[in-house]
N, C-alpha and C positions, 0 to 999 in steps of 0.2 A: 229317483229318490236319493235325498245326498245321506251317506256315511261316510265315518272318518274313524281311526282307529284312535285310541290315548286309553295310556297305561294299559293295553290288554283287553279294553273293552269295544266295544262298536256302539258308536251315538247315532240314531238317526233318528227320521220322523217317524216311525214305527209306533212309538206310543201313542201319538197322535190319532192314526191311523184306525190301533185296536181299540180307543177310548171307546166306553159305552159296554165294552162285552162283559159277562161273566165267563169266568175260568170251570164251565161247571161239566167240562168232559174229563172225568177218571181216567186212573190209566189204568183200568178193568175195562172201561169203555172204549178206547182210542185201542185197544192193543186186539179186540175183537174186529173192531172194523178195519185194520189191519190186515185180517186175516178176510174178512168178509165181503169189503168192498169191493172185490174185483169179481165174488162168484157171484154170478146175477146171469139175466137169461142169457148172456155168450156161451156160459162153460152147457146151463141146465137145458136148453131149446135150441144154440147156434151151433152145437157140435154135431145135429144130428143132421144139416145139413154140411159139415165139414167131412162127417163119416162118408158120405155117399163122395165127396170128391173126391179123398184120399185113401180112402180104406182103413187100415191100421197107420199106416204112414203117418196120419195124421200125430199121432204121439210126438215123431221129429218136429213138424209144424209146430207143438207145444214148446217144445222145448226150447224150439229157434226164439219163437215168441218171447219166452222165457227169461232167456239169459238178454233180449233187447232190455226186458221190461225190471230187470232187475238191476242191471249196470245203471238204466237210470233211474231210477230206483235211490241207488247210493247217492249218483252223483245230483241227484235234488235233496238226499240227505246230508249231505257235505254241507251245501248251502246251506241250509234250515237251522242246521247246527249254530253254523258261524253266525247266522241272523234268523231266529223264528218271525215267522208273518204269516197272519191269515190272508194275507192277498197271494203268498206260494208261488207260481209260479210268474205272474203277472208284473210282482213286487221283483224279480229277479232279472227280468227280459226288461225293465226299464232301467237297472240299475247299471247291467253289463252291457246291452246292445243297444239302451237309449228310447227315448218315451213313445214315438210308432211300433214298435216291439212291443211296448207295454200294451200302449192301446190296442193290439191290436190281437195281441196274447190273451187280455181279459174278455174282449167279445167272443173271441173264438171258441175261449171258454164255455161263455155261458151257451152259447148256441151247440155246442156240443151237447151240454146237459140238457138241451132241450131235447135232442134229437134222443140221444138218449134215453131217456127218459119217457117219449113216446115211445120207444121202438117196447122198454118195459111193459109200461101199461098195455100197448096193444096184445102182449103176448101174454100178460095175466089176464087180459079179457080172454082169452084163447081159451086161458087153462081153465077157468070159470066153466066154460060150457061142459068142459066132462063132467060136473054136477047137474048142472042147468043149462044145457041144451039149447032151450029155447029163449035165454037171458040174450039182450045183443051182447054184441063185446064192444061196444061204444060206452051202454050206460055202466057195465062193468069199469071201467077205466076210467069214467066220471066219478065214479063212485069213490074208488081208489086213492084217486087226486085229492078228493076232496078231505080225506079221511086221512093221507098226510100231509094235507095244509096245515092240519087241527094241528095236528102232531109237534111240526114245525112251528108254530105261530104260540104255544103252551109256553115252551121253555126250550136253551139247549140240553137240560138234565135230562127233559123226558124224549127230545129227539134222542139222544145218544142212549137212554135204558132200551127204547125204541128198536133202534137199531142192535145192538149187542143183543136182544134175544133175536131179532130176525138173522145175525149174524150168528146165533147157538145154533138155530135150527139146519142152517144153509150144510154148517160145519159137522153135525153128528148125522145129520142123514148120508153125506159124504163118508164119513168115516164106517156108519153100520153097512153101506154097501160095499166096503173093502171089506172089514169082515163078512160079511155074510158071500161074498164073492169068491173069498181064499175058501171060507168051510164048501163051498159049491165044489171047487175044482181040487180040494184036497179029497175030499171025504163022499164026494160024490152027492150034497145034498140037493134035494131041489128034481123037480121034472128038466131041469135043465144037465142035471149031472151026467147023463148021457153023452153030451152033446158037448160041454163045457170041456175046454182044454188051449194049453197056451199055443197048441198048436193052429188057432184061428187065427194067431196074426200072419203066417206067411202061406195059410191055404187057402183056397179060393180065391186064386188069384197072384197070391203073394205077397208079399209086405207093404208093394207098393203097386195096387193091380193093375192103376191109371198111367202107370209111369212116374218115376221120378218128380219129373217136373211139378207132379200134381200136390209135393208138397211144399213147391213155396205158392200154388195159386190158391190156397189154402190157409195162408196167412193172413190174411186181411181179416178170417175169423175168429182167430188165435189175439190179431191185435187188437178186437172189439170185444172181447173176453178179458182183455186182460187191461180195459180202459180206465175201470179203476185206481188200475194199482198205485198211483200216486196221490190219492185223492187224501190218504191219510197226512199228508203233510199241513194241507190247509185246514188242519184245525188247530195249527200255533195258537190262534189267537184268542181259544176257549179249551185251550190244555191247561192242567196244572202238572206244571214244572215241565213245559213243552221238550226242550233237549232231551233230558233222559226217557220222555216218556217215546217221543217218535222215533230217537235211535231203538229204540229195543221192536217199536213197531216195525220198522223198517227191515229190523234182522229176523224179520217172521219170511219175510218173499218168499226165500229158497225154500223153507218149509211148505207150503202156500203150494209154490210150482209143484215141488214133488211128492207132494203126497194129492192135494185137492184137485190140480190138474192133471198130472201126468198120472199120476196113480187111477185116479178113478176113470180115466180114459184106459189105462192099460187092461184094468178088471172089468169094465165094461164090453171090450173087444176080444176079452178071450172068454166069458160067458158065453155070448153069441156072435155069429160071423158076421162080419160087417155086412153082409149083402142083405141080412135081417132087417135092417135098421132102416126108419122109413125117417125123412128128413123132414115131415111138416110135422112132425110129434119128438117129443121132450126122449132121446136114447134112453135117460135116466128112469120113467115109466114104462118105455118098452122093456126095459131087462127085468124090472120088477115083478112084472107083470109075467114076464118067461118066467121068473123063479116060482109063482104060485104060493107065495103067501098070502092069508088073508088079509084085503084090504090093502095090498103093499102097493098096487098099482095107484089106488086115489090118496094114501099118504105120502109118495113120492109128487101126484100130483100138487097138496098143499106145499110140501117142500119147495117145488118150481115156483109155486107161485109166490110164497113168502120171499125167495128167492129176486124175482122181480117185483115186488114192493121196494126189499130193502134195496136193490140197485136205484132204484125211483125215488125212496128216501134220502139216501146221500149226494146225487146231483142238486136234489131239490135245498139243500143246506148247504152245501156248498156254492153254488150259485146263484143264492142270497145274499151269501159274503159277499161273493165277485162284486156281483153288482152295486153293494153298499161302498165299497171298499174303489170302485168305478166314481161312484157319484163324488165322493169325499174328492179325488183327484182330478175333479171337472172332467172326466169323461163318459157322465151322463145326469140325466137330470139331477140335481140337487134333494128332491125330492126322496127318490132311493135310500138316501145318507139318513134315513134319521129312523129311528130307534123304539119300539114301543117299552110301556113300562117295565115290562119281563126281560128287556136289555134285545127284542128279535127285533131283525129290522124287517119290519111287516110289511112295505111297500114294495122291497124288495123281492120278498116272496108273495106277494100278490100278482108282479109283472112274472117272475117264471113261472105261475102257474097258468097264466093267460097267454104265454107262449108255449106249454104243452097243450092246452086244448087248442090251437091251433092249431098245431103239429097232428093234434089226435084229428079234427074234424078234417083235414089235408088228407093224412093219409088213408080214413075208414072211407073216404068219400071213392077212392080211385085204391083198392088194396090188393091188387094184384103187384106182384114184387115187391111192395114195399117196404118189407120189413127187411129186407133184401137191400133194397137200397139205402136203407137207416144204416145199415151193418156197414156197407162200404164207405158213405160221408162218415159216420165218426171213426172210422179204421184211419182214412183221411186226418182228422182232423186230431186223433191221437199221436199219429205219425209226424204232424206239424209243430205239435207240443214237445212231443218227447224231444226232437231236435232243437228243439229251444231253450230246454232244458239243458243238454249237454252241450250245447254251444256255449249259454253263460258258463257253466264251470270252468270250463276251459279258459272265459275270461277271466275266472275268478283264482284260477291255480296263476295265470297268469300277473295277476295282482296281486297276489301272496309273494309269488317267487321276485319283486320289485320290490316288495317292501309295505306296497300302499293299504295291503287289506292283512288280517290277521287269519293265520292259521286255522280251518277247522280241525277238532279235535276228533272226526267220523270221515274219513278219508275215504274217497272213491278207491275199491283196487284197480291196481295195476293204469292207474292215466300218467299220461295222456292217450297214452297207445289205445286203450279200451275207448278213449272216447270216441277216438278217430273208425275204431271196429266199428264202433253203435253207428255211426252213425254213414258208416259205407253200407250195413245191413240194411238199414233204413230207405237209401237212396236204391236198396236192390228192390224191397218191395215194393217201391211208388211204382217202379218200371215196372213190377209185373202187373201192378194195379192197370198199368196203361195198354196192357197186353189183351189184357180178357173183358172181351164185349159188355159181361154183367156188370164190371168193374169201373171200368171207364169214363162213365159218367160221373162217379163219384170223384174222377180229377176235375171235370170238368168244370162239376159246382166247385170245389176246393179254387180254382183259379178263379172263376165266378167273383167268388168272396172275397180275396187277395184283394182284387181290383174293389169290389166297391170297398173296402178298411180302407184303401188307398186314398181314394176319392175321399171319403168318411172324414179320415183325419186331415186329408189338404185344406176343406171348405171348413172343420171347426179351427184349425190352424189358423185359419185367414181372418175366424170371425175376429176369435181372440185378440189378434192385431189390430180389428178395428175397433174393439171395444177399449182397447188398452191404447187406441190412439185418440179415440172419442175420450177415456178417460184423461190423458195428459190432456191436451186442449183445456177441458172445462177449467182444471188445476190451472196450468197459466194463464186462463184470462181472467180467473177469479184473482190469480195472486196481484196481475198487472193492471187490474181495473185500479180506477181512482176511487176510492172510497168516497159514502157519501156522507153530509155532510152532519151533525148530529154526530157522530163515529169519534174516539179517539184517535186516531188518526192523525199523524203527525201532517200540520199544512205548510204546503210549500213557501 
C-alpha cells in the first residue's frame, strides 16, 4: 500500500480501502473488547489442561506469554497510531515487508479465525451438555453460529453492544472469583476453607512438580489464550476517533495479564491443589463447584460459555473485514468487496461461516485430540503473526529514523532491543513446539501452509501477467488497426 508523509500527515489509499464502513464502534465498546477479547475458552477450558502439565508453574507460562503478547501489543500499537486500518495487520506486512507478506498475512488470518473459532464452538457445545446432556454438541455449535451470523450481519453497533456485554460478563465473573477466592483463604469461607491456602502452590509436588521444563511446553497454551490480544486494533476502521480510542485499549493489556490472567490462575491454584483439577472440564467450575455456593458451578458454566461465543463473535468480525479488505486488493474474489445496505459485508461473512462449519463437521467427525490440536495450529499461527508484527515495526522505526515515515506518537518501550527479545522468545517456543510429539504436527501443517501461500500467490502472480499482458495486446492493436471507413479518421 503506497504512503507518503507531507506536512506531518500520512496520505495513503486507506480511505479507499475503509469506504463503505460506519464508525459505529464506541469507545465504551472497543475499550471492553480490549479487555475481553483474549479471555475466551484458552484462559476458561485450556488452562485446565495447562494445570495438569505444569502445575502452579503454569503462572510463569502466563506471564512469559504475557510480556510476548504485550511488547507486541504496543508495537502494532505504534503502527496503528501512525496509520489506523481495518485490514491491521495485513495492511502493515505489505507496506513494510511487501505484497507476499500481505497476502499471505491476511489468509493466515482468516484461517486462524476459522480454526479458532471452531475450536470455540466445539467447547460451548461441551459446556451445553452440563444442562442438556443428551443435546449433541454439533447441533449446539450450529446453533451458535447461526445466532452470531444474525448478530454480525444486523449491524456493527449491535455486533459491538454484543460483544461488550459478553465481554461484562467474561470480566465480573473473573473479578467475583478473586473476591470470593481472597474471603476463602483470608476468613476461611467456604467447605474449601479447610483446605484453601497459598501454600498449594509449592506443595504437592512443588512449584514446578513436572520440572522446570514443563513451563515452557506449556506455552503453546498460554499463546492460544492470549490469541486475541491484538484483535482490538482491527477495528480502526469502524472506531470513532480510532487513535485515542485503541491507545487507551491497548494500555488496558497489563491490566488484562495481571489481574484476568495471572491473578485468576494464581487464586484458582491456591484454592485447590493443582492435582485436583481434571483437564477435560472448565478449572473455573471445578473450584466453584469446591466452594459450594448455590448454583455457582452452572453460573460459572454460562460464564464459559458466554465466554466462547464471545471469542467466536470477534473472529467472526474480524474476518469478515480480512476478507473484504482481501477482495478490494485482488486477493480474493471480488465478490467478498461488497457491502449490504447496513454498511456489513454479508458475503464475507457468509464465506467465514461456511468455513467454520467445515472445521466444525472435520473435527466432531474424528474428536479425539482435536481440540488439542486446534490449540497447537493457532498457537502456530499466532506465533507467525506476532512476528510479523514486530518485524514491520522494526521496519518502520527504521523509516522513521531516515526520514521517510513520520514519528508515531504511542511508542513501543524500550526497541529495538524489545523487539529483538520478542521475538528470540518466539523462535524458543517454535523449537519447543518441535520437541513434543502432541505439538508437532502443528509445525507441520504451519509449513504445509507456507508452501501452499507460496504456490497460491506464484500461480495468481502469473495470472495477473497474463491478464495484464492479454490486456496491453487488445490496447495496441485496437490503437494500430486502421480504422474503418465511415470513421472520422484522418485518411492517409
Amino acid at each position: 500500500m503506497s504512503s507518503h508523509a507531507q506536512n506531518g500527515r500520512v496520505h495513503t489509499t486507506q480511505t479507499v480501502l475503509d469506504e463503505g464502513y460506519h464508525r459505529g464502534l464506541s469507545s465504551r465498546q472497543i475499550q471492553m473488547m480490549a479487555i475481553g477479547s483474549a479471555i475466551g475458552v484458552g484462559l476458561f477450558y485450556g488452562t485446565g489442561a495447562a494445570i495438569t502439565t505444569a502445575g502452579p508453574a503454569i503462572i510463569v507460562t502466563f506471564l512469559v506469554a504475557g510480556l510476548i503478547g504485550f511488547l507486541v501489543t504496543r508495537a502494532l500499537g505504534e503502527l496503528v497510531v501512525y496509520r489506523p486500518t481495518s485490514g491491521s495487520v495485513m495492511d502493515y506486512a505489505r507496506e513494510f515487508l511487501g505484497p507476499f507478506a500481505g497476502f499471505a498475512i491476511g489468509w493466515s488470518y482468516w484461517v486462524t479465525a476459522v480454526t479458532v473459532c471452531t475450536a470455540e464452538l466445539i467447547a460451548a457445545g461441551y459446556y451445553m451438555t452440563y444442562w442438556f446432556p443428551g443435546v449433541p454438541v454439533g447441533l449446539t455449535a450450529a446453533v451458535a453460529l447461526a445466532v452470531l451470523l444474525v448478530a454480525n450481519l444486523l449491524s456493527v453497533k449491535i455486533f459491538g453492544e454484543l460483544e461488550f456485554w459478553f465481554a461484562s460478563i467474561k470480566v465480573t465473573a473473573i473479578l467475583v472469583l478473586i473476591v470470593i477466592g481472597v474471603g476463602v483463604l483470608v476468613f476461611g469461607l467456604s467447605s474449601l476453607g479447610d483446605t484453601a491456602s497459598i501454600t498449594n502452590l509449592w506443595h504437592h509436588g512443588g512449584f514446578a512438580p513436572k520440572g522446570a521444563g514443563q513451563i515452557l511446553v506449556a506455552l503453546p497454551a498460554a499463546f492460544f489464550a492470549y490469541s486475541g490480544m491484538e484483535l482490538a486494533a482491527g477495528t480502526a476502521g469502524e472506531a470513532v476517533d480510532p487513535r485515542r480510542t485503541l491507545r487507551k485499549a491497548i494500555n488496558l493489556i497489563p491490566l488484562r495479564i495481571g489481574v484476568f490472567y495471572v491473578g485468576s490462575l494464581a487464586v484458582i491454584l491456591t484454592l485447590m491443589p493443582w492435582t485436583s483439577y481434571d483437564e477435560s472440564s472448565s478449572p473455573f467450575v471445578q473450584v466453584f463447584a469446591g466452594i459450594g455456593l448455590p448454583a455457582a458451578a452452572g453460573i460459572m458454566n454460562f460464564v464459559v460459555l458466554t465466554a466462547a461465543l464471545s471469542g467466536c463473535n470477534v473472529n467472526i468480525y474480524m474476518a469478515s473485514r480480512l476478507m473484504r479488505r482481501m477482495s478490494i486488493q485482488g486477493e480474493a474474489s471480488a465478490v467478498f468487496g461488497r457491502l449490504s445496505a447496513r454498511q456489513v459485508p454479508t458475503p464475507a461473512l457468509a464465506l467465514i461461516t461456511v468455513g467454520i462449519a467445515v472445521g466444525l463437521a472435520v473435527n466432531l467427525a474424528s474428536p479425539e485430540g482435536a481440540f488439542s490440536l486446534l490449540v497447537a495450529i493457532a498457537a502456530c499461527a499466532v506465533l507467525g503473526a506476532w512476528t510479523v508484527i514486530v518485524v514491520c515495526h522494526l521496519r518502520y522505526r527504521t523509516a522513521v529514523r531516515a526520514g521517510r515515515l513520520p514519528a508515531s506518537e504511542f511508542k513501543m518501550p524500550g526497541a529495538p532491543l524489545t523487539n529483538w527479545v520478542t521475538l528470540a522468545l518466539v523462535a524458543l517456543v517454535v523449537v519447543l513446539l518441535g520437541r513434543s510429539p502432541d505439538t508437532r504436527v502443528a509445525l507441520y501443517v504451519g509449513a504445509g501452509w507456507a508452501l501452499l501461500l507460496a504456490i497460491s500467490y506464484a500461480v495468481r502472480k502469473r495470472a495477473r501477467k497474463s491478464e495484464a499482458g492479454v490486456t496491453s495486446s487488445l490496447f495496441l492493436s485496437e490503437t494500430s488497426a486502421p480504422r474503418a471507413r465511415g470513421t472520422h479518421a484522418e485518411t492517409p
